[in-house]
Residue, then its C-alpha position, 0 to 999 in steps of 0.5 A: x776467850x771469854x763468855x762476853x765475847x761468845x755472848x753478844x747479839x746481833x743488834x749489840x755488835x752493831x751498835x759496837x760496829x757503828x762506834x767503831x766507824x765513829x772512832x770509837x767515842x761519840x758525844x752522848x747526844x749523838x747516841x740516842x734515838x727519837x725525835x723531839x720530847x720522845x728522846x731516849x738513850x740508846x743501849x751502851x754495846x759490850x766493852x763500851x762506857x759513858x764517859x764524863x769530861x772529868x774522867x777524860x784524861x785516864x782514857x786514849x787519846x781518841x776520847x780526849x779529841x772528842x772533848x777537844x771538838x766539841x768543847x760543851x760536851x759533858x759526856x761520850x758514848x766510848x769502846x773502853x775495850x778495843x781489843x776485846x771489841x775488834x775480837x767480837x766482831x771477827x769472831x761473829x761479823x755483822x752484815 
């Protein structure tokens, strides 16, 4: 087990949960929060990266789709670490 695992918080595993019902990689602009000029990133959860096009095709499948969808996009929000993520949220689930 490792101490990441052990030590993540409660907003960190939700993030990492509301990634993984998206299929585990969102465009960048989709993980962000406020309104208008006041549009800030939003924290990367454990396990995940921001991904650009380039550096696409040494990744799964599931990241290549999102860029096949969305054709514009530059970049996405991805777990890199399934394994590791499934592992912290059955250690500590979140409500």
């Amino acid at each position: 087990m490792s101490n990441k695992i052990n030590g993540t918080t409660k907003t960190q595993r939700r993030a990492l949960r509301e990634l993984m019902r998206a299929g585990g990689a969102v465009i960048t602009s989709d993980w962000t929060t406020g309104a208008g000029v006041h549009t800030k990133r939003r924290a990367l959860p454990p396990f995940c990266k921001r991904l650009m096009r380039w550096q696409s095709k040494a990744y799964p499948l599931r990241i290549q789709r999102v860029f096949n969808k969305h054709p514009r996009c530059t970049a996405v929000v991805a777990i890199i670490d399934m394994r590791a993520a499934n592992r912290t949220l059955q250690m500590a689930p979140v409500n």
